[in-house]
KOLVEX-518350 format. One record per residue: x, y negated, z negated of N, C-alpha, C, O in turn; residue number from 1. Coordinates in Angstrom, 1 decimal. Each point is the difference from the previous one (the first is absolute). Example, Ala and Ser with C-alpha at 12.3 -4.5 7.8 and 13.67 -1.06 7.14 Angstrom:
BEGIN
GUGU      n_u      n_v      n_w     ca_u     ca_v     ca_w      c_u      c_v      c_w      o_u      o_v      o_w   pavo
GUGU     13.2      5.7     -7.8     -0.9     -1.2      0.0      0.9     -1.2      0.0      1.0      0.0     -0.7      1
GUGU     -1.4     -1.1      1.4      0.9     -1.1      0.0     -0.8     -1.1     -0.8      0.5     -1.1     -0.1      2
This chain:
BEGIN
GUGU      n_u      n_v      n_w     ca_u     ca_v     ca_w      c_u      c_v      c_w      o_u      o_v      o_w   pavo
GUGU    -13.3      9.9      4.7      0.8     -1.0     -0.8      1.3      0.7     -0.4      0.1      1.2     -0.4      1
GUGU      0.9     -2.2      0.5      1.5      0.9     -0.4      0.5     -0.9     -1.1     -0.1     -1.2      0.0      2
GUGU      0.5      1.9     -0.9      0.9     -0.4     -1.4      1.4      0.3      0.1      0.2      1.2      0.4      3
GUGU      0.4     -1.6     -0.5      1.5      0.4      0.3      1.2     -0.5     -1.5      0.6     -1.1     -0.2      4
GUGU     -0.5      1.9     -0.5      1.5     -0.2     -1.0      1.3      0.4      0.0      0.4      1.1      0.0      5
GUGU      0.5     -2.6      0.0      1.4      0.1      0.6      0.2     -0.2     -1.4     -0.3     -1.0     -0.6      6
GUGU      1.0      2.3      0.1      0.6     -0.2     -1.6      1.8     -0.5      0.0      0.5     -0.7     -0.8      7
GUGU      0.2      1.2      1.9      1.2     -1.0      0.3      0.2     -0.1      1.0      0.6      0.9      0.7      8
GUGU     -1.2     -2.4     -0.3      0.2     -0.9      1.2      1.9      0.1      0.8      0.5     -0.1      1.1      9
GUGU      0.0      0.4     -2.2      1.3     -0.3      0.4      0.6      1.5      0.9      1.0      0.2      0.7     10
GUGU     -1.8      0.5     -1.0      0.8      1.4      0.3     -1.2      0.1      1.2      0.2      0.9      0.9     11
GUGU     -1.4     -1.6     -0.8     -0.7      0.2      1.5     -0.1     -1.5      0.3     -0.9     -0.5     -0.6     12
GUGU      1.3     -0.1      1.3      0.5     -1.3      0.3     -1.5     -0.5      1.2     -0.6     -1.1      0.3     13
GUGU      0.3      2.4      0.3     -1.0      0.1      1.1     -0.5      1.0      0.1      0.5      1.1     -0.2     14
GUGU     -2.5     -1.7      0.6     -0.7      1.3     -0.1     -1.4     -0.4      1.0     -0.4     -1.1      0.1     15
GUGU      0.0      1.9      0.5     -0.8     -0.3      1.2     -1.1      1.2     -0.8      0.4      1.0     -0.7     16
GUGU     -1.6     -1.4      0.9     -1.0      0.2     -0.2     -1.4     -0.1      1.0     -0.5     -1.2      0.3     17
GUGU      0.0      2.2      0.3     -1.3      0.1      0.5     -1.3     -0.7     -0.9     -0.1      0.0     -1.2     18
GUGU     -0.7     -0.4      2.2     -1.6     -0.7     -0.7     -1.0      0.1      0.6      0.2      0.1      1.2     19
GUGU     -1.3      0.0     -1.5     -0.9      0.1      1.3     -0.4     -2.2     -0.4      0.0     -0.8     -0.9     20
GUGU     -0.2      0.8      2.5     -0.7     -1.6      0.1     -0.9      0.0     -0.8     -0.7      1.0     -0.1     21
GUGU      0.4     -2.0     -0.5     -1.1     -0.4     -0.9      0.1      0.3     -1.4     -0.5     -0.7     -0.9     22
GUGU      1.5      1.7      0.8      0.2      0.2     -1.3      1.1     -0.9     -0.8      0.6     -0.9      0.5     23
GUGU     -0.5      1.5     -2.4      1.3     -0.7     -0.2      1.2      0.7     -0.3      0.5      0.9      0.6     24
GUGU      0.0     -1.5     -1.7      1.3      0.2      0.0      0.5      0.0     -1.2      0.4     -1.2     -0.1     25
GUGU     -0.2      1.8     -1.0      0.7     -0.7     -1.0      1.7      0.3     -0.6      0.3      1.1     -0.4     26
GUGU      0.2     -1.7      0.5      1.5      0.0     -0.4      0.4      0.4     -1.7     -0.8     -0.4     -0.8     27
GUGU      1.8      1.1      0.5      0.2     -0.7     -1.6      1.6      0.6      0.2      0.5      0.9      0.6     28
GUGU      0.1     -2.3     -1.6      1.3      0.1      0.2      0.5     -0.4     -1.2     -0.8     -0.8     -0.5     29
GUGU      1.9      1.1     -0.2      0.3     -0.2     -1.8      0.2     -1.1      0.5      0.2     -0.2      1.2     30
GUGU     -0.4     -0.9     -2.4      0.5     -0.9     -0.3      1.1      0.1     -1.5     -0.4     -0.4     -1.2     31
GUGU      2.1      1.0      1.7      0.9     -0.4     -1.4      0.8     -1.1     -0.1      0.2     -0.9      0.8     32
GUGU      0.5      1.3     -2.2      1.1     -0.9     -0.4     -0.1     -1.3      0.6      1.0     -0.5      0.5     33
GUGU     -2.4     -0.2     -0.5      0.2     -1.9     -0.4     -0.4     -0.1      1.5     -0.3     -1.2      0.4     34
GUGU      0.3      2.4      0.7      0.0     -0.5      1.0     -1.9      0.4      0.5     -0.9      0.5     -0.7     35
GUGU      0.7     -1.1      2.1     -2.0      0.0      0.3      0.8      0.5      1.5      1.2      0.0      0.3     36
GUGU     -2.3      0.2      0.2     -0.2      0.3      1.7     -0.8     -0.9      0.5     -0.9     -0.2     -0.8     37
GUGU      0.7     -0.3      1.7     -0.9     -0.9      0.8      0.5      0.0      1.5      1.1     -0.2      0.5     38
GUGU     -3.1      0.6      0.0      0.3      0.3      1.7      0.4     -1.5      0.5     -0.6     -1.1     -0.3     39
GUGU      1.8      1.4      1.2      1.2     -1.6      0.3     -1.0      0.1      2.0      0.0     -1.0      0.6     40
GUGU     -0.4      1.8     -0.1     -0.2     -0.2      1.0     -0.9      1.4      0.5      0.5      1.1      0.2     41
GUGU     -2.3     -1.5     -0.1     -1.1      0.9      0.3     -0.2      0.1      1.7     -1.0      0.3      0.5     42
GUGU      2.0     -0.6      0.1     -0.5      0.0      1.3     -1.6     -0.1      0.0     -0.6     -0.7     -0.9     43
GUGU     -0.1      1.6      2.1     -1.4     -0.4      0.1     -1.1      0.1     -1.3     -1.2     -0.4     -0.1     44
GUGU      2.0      1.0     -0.9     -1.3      0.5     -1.4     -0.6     -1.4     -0.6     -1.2     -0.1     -0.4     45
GUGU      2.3     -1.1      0.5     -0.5     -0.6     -0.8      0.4      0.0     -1.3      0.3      1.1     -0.3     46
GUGU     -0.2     -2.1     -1.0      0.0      0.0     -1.3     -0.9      1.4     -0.8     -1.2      0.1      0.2     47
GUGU      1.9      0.6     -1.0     -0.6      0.9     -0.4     -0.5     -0.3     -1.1      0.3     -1.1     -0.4     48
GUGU     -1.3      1.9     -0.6     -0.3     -0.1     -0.9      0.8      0.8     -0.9      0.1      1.2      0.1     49
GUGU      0.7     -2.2     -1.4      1.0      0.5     -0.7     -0.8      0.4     -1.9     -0.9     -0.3     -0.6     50
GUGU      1.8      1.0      0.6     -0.3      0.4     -1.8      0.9      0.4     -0.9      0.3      1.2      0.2     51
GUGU      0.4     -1.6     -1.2      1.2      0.9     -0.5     -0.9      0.9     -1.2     -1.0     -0.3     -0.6     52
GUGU      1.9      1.6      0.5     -1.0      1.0     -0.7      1.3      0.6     -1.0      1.1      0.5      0.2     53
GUGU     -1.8     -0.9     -1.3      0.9      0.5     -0.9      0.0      1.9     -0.1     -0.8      0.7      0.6     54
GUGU      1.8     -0.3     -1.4     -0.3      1.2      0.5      0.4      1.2      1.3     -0.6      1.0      0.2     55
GUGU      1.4     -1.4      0.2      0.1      0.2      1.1      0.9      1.5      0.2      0.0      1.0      0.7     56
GUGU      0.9     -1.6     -1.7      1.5      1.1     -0.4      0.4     -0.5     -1.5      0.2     -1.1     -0.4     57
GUGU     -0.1      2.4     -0.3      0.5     -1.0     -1.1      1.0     -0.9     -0.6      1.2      0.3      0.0     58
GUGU     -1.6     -1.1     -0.4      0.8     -1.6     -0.1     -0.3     -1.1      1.5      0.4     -1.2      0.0     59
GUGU     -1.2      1.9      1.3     -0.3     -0.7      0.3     -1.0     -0.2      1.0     -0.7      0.9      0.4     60
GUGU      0.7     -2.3      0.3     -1.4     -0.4      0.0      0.1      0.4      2.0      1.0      0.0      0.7     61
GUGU     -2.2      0.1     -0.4     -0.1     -0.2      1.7     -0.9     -0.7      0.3     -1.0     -0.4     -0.5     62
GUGU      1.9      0.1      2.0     -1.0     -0.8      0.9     -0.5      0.2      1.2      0.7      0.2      1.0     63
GUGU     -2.2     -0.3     -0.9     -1.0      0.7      1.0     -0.2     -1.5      0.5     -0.1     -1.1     -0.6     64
GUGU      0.1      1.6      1.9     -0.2     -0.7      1.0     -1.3      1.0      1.2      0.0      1.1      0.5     65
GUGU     -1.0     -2.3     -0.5     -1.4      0.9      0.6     -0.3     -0.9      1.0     -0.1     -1.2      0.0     66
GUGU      0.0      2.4      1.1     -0.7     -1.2      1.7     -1.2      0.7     -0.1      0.1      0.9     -1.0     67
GUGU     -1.1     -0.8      1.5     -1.3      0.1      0.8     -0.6     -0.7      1.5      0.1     -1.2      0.5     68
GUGU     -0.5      2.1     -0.1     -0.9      0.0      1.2      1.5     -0.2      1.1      0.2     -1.1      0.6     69
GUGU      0.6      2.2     -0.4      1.3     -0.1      0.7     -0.7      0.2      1.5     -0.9      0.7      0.3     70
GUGU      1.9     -1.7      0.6     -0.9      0.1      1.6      1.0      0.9      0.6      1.1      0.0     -0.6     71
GUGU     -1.2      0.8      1.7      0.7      0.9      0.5      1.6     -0.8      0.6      0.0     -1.2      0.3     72
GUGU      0.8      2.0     -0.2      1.3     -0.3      0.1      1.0      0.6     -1.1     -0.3      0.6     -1.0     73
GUGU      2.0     -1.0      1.6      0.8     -0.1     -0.5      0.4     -1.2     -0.8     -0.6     -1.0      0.5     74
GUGU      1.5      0.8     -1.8      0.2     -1.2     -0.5      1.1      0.3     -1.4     -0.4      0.9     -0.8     75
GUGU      1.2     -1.3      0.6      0.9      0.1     -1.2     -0.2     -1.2     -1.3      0.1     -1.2      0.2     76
GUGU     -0.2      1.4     -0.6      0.3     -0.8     -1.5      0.9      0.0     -0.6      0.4      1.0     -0.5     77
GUGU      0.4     -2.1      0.2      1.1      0.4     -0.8      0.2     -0.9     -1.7     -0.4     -1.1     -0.2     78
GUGU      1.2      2.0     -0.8     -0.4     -0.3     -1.2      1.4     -0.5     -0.3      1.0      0.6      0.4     79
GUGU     -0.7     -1.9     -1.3      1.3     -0.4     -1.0     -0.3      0.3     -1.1     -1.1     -0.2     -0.5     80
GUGU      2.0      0.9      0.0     -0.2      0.1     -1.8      1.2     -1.1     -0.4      1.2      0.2      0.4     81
GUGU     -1.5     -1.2     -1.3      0.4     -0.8     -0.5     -0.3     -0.5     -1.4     -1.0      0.5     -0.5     82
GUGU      1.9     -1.4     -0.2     -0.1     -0.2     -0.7     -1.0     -1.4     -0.5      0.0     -0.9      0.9     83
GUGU     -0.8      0.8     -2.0     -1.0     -0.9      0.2      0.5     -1.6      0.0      0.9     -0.5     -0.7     84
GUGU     -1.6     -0.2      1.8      1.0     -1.4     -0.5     -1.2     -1.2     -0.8     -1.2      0.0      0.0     85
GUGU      2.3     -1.0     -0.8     -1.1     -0.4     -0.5     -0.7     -0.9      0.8      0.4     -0.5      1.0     86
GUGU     -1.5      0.1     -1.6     -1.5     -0.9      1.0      0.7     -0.6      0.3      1.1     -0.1     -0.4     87
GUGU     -2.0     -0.8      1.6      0.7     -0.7      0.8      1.4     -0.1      1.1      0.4     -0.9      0.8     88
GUGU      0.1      2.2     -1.3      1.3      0.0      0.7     -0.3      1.3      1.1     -0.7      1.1     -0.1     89
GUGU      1.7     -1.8      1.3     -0.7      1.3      1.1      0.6      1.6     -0.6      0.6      0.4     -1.0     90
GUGU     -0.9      0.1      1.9      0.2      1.8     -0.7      1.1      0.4      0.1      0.5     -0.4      1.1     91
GUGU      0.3      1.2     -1.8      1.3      0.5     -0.5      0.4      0.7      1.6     -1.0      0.0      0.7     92
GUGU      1.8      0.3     -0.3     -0.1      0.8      1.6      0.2      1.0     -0.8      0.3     -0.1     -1.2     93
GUGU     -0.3      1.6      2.1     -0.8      1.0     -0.7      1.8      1.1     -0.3      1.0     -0.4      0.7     94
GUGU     -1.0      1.1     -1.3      0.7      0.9     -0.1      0.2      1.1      0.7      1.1      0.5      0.4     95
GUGU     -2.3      0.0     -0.4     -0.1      1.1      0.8     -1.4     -0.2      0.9     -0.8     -0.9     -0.4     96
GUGU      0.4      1.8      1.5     -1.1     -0.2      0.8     -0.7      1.9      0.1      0.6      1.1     -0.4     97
GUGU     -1.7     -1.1      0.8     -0.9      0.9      0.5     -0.9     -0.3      1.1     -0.8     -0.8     -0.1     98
GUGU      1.0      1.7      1.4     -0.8      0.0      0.8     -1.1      1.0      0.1      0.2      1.2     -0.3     99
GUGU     -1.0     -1.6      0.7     -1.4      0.8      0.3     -0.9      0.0      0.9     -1.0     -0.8      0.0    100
GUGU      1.3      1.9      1.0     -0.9     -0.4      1.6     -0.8      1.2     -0.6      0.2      1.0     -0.7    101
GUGU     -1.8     -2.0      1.6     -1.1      0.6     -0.1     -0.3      0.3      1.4      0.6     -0.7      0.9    102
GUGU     -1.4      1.6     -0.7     -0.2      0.4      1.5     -1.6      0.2     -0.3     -0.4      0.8     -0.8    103
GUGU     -0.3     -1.4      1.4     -1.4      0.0     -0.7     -0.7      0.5      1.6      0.4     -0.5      1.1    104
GUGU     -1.3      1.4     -1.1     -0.7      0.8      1.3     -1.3     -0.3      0.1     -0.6      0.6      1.0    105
């Protein structure tokens, strides 16, 4: 199982990561200043299981993003950090992005 923390997304924009198949994966990425992250596009993973965790850095909060049971292959995910919009209205387009290829064996 791999854990992986990107404390600034902005100064590593991309990050490729090994897995063994079957295993998972867990992400954590700050969430500051007003803004969230949310995976915009999981290629083969699928919807992940999300959590914001206070605590993270101080003053602020992160967010983990968890796959399980990964099938062998290549595949990128990519993340928007945006600003939250209110209900009902579609989602803010993102400010900045984060990619993350998994290479799972």
């Amino acid at each position: 199982d791999v854990t992986l923390t990107i404390k600034d997304p902005s100064r590593d924009p991309e990050y490729t990561v090994k897995a063994k198949a079957g295993g998972s994966i867990t992400l954590f990425l700050p969430d500051t200043g007003g803004m969230s992250w949310a995976a915009d596009s999981v290629g083969t993973l699928g919807k992940p299981k999300e959590e914001v965790i206070p605590g993270f850095a101080p003053q602020t909060l992160g967010h983990q993003f968890k796959w399980a049971g990964l099938k062998a292959g290549k595949t990128t995910v990519t993340f928007g950090n945006r600003k939250a919009a209110p209900k009902g209205a579609p989602p803010a387009a993102p400010t900045s992005t984060f990619k993350l290829t998994i290479d799972a064996t």
